[in-house]
C-alpha positions as CSV (number, residue, x, y, z in Angstrom):
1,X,31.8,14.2,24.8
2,X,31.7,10.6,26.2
3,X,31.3,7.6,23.4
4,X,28.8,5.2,23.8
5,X,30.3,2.1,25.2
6,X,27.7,-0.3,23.1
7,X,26.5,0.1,19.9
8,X,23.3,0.3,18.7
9,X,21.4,-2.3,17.8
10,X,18.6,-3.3,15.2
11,X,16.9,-6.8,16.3
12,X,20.3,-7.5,17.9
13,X,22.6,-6.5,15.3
14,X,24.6,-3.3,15.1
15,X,24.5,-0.2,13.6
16,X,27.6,-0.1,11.3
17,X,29.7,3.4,11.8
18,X,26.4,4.9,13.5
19,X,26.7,6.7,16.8
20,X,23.6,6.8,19.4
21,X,20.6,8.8,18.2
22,X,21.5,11.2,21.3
23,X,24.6,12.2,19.6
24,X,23.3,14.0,16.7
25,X,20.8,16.0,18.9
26,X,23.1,18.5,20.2
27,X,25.9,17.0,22.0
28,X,24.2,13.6,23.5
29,X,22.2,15.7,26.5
30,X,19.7,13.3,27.7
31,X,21.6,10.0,27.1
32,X,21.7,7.2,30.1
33,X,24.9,6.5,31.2
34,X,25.5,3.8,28.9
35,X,24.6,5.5,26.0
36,X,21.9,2.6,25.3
37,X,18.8,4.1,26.6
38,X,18.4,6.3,23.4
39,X,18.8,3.2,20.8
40,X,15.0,2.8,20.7
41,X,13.9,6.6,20.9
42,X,13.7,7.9,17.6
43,X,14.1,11.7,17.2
44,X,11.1,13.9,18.4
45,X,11.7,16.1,15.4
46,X,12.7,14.8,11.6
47,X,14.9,17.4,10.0
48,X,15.4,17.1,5.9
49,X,17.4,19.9,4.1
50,X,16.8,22.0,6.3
51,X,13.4,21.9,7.1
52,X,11.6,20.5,10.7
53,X,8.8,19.0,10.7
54,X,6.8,18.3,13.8
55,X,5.8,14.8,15.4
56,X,2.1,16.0,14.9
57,X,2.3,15.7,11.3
58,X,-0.3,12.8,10.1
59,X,-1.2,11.2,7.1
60,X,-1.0,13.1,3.7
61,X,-2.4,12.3,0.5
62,X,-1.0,12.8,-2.9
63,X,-2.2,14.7,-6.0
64,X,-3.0,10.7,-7.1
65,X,-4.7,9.9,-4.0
66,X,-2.1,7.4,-2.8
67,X,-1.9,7.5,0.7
68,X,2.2,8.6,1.7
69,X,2.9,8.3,5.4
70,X,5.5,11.2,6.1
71,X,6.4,10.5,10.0
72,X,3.9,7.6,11.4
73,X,6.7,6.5,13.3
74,X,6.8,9.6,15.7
75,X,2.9,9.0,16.5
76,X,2.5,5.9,18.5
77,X,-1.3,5.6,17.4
78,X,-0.5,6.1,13.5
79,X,2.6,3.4,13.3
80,X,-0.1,1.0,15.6
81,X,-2.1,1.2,11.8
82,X,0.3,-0.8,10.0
83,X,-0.5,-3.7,12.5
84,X,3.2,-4.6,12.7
85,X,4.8,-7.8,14.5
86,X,6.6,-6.8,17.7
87,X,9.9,-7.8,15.9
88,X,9.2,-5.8,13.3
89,X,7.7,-2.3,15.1
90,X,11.3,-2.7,16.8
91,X,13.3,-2.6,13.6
92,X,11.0,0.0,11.7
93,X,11.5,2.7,14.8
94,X,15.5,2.1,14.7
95,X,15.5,2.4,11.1
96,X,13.6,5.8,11.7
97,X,16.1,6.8,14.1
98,X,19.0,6.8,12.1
99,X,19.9,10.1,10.9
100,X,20.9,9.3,7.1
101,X,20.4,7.8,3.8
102,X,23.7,6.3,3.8
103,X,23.6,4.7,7.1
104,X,20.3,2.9,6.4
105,X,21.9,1.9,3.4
106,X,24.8,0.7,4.9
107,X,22.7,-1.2,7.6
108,X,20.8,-3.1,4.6
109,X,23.9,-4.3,3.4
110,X,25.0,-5.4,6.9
111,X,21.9,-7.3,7.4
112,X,22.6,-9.0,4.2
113,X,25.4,-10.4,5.7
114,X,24.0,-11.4,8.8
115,X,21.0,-13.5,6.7
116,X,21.7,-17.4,7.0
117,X,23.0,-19.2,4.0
118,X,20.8,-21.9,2.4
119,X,20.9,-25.0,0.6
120,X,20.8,-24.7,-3.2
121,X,17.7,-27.2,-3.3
122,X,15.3,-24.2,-2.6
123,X,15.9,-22.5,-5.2
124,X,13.6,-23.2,-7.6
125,X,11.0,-21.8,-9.7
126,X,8.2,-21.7,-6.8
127,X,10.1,-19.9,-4.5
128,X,11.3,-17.2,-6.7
129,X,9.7,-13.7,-6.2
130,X,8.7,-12.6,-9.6
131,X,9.3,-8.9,-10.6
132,X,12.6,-8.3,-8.8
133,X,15.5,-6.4,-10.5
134,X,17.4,-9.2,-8.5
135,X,17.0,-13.0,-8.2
136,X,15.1,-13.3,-5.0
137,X,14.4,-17.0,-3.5
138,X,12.3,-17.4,-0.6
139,X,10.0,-20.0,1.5
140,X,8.8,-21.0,5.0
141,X,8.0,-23.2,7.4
142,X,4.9,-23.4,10.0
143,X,6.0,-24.9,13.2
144,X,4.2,-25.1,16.9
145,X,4.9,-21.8,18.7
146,X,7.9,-22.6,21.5
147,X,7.4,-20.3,24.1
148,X,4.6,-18.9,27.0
149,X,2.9,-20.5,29.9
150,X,-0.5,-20.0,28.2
151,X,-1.9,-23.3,27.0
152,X,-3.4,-21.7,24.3
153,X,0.1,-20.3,23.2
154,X,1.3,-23.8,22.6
155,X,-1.4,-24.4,19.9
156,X,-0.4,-21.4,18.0
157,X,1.6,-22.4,14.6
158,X,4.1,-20.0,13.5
159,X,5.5,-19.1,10.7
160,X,9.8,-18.9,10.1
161,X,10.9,-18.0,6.7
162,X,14.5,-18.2,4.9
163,X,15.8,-17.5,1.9
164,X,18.4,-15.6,-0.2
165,X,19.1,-13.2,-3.4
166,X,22.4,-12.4,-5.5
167,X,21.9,-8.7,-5.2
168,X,23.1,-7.1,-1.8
169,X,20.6,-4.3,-1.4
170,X,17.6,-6.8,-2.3
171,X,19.4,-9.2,0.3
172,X,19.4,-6.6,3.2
173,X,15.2,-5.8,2.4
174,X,14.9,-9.7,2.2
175,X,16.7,-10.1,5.6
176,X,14.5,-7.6,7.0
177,X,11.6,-9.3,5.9
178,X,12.6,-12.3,7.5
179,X,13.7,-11.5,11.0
180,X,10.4,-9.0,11.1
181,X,8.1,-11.5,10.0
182,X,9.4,-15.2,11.4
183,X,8.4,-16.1,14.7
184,X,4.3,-14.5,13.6
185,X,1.3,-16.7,13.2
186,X,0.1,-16.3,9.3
187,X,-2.9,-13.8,10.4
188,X,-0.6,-11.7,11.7
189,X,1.6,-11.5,8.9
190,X,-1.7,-11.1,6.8
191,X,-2.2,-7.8,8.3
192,X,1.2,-6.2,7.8
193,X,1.0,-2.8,5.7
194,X,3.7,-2.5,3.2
195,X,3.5,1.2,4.3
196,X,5.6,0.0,7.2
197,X,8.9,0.5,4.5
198,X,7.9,4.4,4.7
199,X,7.6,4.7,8.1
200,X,11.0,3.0,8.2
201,X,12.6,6.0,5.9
202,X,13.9,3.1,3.9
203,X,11.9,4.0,1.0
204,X,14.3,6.9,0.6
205,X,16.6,4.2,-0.3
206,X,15.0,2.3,-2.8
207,X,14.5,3.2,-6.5
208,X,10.6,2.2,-7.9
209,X,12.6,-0.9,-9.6
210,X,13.6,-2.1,-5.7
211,X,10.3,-0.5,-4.3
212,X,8.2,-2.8,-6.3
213,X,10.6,-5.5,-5.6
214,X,10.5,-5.5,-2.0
215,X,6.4,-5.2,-2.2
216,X,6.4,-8.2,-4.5
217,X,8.8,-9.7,-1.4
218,X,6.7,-9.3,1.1
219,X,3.2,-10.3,-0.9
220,X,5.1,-13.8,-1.8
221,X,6.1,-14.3,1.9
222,X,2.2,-13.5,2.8
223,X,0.9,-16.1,0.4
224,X,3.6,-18.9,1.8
225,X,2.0,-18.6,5.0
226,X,-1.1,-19.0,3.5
227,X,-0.6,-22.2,2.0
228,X,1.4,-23.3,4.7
229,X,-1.5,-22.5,6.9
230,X,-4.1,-24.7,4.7
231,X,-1.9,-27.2,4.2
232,X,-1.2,-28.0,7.9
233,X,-5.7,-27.2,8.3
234,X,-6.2,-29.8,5.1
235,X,-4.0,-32.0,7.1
236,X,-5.4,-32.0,10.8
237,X,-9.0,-32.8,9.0
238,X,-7.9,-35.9,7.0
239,X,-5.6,-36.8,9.1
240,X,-8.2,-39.1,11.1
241,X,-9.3,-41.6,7.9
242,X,-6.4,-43.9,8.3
243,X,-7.9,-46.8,8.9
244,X,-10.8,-46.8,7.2
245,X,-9.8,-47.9,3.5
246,X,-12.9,-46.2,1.7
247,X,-12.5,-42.8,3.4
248,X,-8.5,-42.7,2.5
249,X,-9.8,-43.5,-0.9
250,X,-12.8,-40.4,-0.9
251,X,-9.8,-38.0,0.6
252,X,-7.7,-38.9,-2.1
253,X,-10.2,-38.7,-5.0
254,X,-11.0,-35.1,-3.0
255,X,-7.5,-34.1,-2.8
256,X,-7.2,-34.8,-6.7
257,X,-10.4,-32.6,-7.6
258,X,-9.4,-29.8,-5.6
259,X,-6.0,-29.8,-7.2
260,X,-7.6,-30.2,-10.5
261,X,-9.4,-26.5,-10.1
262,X,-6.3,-25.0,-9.3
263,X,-5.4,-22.8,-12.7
264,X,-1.8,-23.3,-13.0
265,X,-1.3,-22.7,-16.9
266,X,-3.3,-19.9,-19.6
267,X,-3.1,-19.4,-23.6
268,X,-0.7,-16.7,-23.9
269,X,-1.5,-14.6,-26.8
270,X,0.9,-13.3,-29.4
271,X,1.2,-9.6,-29.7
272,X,-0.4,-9.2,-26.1
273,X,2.8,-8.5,-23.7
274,X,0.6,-7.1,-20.9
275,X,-2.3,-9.9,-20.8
276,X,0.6,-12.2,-20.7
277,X,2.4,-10.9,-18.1
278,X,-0.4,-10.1,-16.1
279,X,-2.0,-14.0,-16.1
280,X,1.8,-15.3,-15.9
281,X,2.2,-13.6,-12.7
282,X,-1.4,-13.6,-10.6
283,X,-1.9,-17.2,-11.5
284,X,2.0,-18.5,-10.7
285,X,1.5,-16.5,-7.2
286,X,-2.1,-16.6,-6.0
287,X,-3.0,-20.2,-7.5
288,X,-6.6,-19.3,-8.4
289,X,-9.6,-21.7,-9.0
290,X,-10.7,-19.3,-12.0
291,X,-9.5,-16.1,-13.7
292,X,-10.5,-14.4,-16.2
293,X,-9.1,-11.7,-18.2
294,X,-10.6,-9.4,-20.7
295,X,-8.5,-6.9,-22.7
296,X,-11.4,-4.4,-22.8
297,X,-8.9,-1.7,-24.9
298,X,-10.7,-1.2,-28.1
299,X,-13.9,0.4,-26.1
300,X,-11.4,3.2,-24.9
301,X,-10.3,4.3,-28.8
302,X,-9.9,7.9,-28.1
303,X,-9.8,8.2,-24.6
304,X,-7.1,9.5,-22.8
305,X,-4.4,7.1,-21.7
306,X,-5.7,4.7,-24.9
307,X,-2.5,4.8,-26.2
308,X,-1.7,2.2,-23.7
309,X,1.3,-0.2,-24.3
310,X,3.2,1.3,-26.9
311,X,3.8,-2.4,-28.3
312,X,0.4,-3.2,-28.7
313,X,-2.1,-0.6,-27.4
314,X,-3.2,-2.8,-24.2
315,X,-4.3,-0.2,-22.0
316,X,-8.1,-1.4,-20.2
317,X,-8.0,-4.9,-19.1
318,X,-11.4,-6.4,-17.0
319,X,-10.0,-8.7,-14.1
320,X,-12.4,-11.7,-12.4
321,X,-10.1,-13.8,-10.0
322,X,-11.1,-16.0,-7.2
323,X,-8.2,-17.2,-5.2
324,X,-8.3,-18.7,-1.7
325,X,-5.5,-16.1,-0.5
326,X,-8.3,-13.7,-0.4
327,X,-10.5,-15.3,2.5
328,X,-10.9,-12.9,5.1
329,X,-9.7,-9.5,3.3
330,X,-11.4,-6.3,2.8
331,X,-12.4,-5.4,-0.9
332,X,-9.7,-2.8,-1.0
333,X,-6.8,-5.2,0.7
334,X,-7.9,-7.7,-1.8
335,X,-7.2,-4.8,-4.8
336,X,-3.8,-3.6,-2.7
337,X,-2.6,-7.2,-2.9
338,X,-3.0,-7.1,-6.7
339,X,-1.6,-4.0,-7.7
340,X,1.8,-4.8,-5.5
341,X,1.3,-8.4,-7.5
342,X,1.8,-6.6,-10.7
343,X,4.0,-4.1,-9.5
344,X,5.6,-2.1,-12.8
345,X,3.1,-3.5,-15.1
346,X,0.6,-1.6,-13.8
347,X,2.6,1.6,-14.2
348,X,2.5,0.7,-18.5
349,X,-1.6,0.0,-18.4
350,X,-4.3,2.9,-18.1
351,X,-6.8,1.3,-16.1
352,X,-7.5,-2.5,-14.3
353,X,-11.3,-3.2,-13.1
354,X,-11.3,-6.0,-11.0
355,X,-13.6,-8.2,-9.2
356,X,-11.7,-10.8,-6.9
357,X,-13.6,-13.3,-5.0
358,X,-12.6,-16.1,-2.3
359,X,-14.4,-19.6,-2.9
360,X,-16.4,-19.6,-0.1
361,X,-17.9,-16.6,-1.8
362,X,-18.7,-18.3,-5.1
């Protein structure tokens, strides 16, 4: 059998210990010469303990109606759903290729590695993503797209995000993150589908601690590019009242109100662990201009899941939010975005209503 003479590659770094996709299926028939051809070709048929399954399998749903995507990344049209970035279609298809737990594992830790150091100074309190079992430190930067002979492309801002974390594992899903998302324009990374881990086979990896980390990952890194995004938009539009000494002084007074709306603190209540946590972590991350929260448990006396938190019995909360991050997503988006917000809190509570509004809908 001949050996590759490259290795493969995932977004230009290689696959520690892992031989070419072609290898595995039967002696390496099929192969280019090089043994590079196959690096992007993930297997036609996904084999676990022993069983096939097909590359016309679809979508399958749950006994609790959560949508699980099985093998999206043999079906050209389903993976074209999670509206990845080109960058990150590329990784998710060679992470689906590799054969094993255990390699994908080890490639995590590899790309954790590979992930560019950075200065102390950002990490701080607004750039840490909350509900991680590690310490997880993010932010961005929106800069003029360099690249294209389209006039148009020039005008584009992109997005480039760095960051770090102290646990290796959390550090290979962060670097993921970053080299699949950097490089996008902030409606593109708006779009991405979370699902995207699955297709990936990642999720294998992951226990619901790391799961629920990496969603809250990738829901921070969404909202930096929103605010990124406004900034630079609040910018451009007072950017022309330089010289005019009593329209400086009306974008100031207008900058100061519009901060002022922002909710940045709440009452916590004692003996309420859930309510807490729940306002703690929508308003630190979404920055609303009004929430409210209503602990609607004691209408639910009997019912099953009452019980609720075993600590205090929170179990039915009422939810009105309006936050700018929702502009422009559908009413279920808007509700996905929450839910991967709150991540294992919602696993403790029986049941959240919510009704989550932009401003321009107020």
């Amino acid at each position: 059998m001949r050996r590759p003479s490259k290795p493969l590659l995932i977004a230009g770094i290689p696959i520690a210990g892992l031989a070419l996709a072609s290898y595995h299926h039967g002696g390496g028939g099929g192969s280019s010469s090089s043994g590079f051809a196959s690096a992007w070709s993930p297997p036609l048929t996904t084999t676990t303990t022993g069983t096939s399954r097909s590359s016309t399998s679809r979508l399958q749903t749950s006994s609790s109606s959560v949508v699980v995507l099985h093998s999206a990344i043999e079906d050209e049209l389903e993976l074209s759903t999670l509206h990845l970035t080109p960058q990150l279609e590329m990784m998710v298809e060679a992470f689906a290729s590799i054969p094993d737990e255990k390699t994908r594992h080890k490639q995590l830790l590899y790309m954790a590695s590979k992930l560019p150091a950075v200065n102390d100074d950002m990490k701080i309190s607004s750039n840490k993503v909350p509900g991680c079992l590690s310490t997880v430190h993010v932010d961005c930067t929106l800069e003029p797209k360099i690249n294209g002979n389209d006039d148009n492309d020039n005008e584009k801002m992109v997005v480039n995000y760095f960051g770090d974390s102290d646990g290796l594992l959390t550090k290979g899903l962060l670097a993921l993150l970053i080299r699949g998302l950097s490089g996008s324009t902030p409606e593109e990374i708006q779009k991405i589908d979370p699902q995207f881990i699955q297709a990936a086979k990642i999720s294998q990896t992951l226990t619901p601690g790391r799961n629920n980390g990496f969603l809250n990952m990738l829901a921070v890194m969404k909202k930096k590019a929103l605010d990124k995004a406004a900034a630079a938009a609040e910018s451009a539009t007072t950017g022309g009242a330089d010289d005019v000494e009593g329209e400086i002084k009306a974008d100031d007074d207008e900058e100061e109100e519009e901060q002022s709306i922002i909710v940045t603190s709440f009452e916590e209540i004692d003996g309420k662990p859930m309510y807490n946590a729940i306002m703690s972590t929508l308003i630190s991350i979404l920055k609303p201009t009004s929430i409210k929260l209503t602990d609607n448990s004691s209408q639910h006396a009997g019912h099953a899941g009452s019980k609720g938190w075993a600590e205090s019995g929170e179990s039915h909360f009422a939810l009105e939010i309006v936050a700018e991050a929702f502009e422009g997503l559908s009413l279920v988006k808007r509700h996905q975005l929450i839910y991967m917000l709150l991540g294992e809190t919602m696993q403790k509570i029986h049941a959240l209503e919510i009704k989550a509004k932009s401003p321009s809908e107020v």
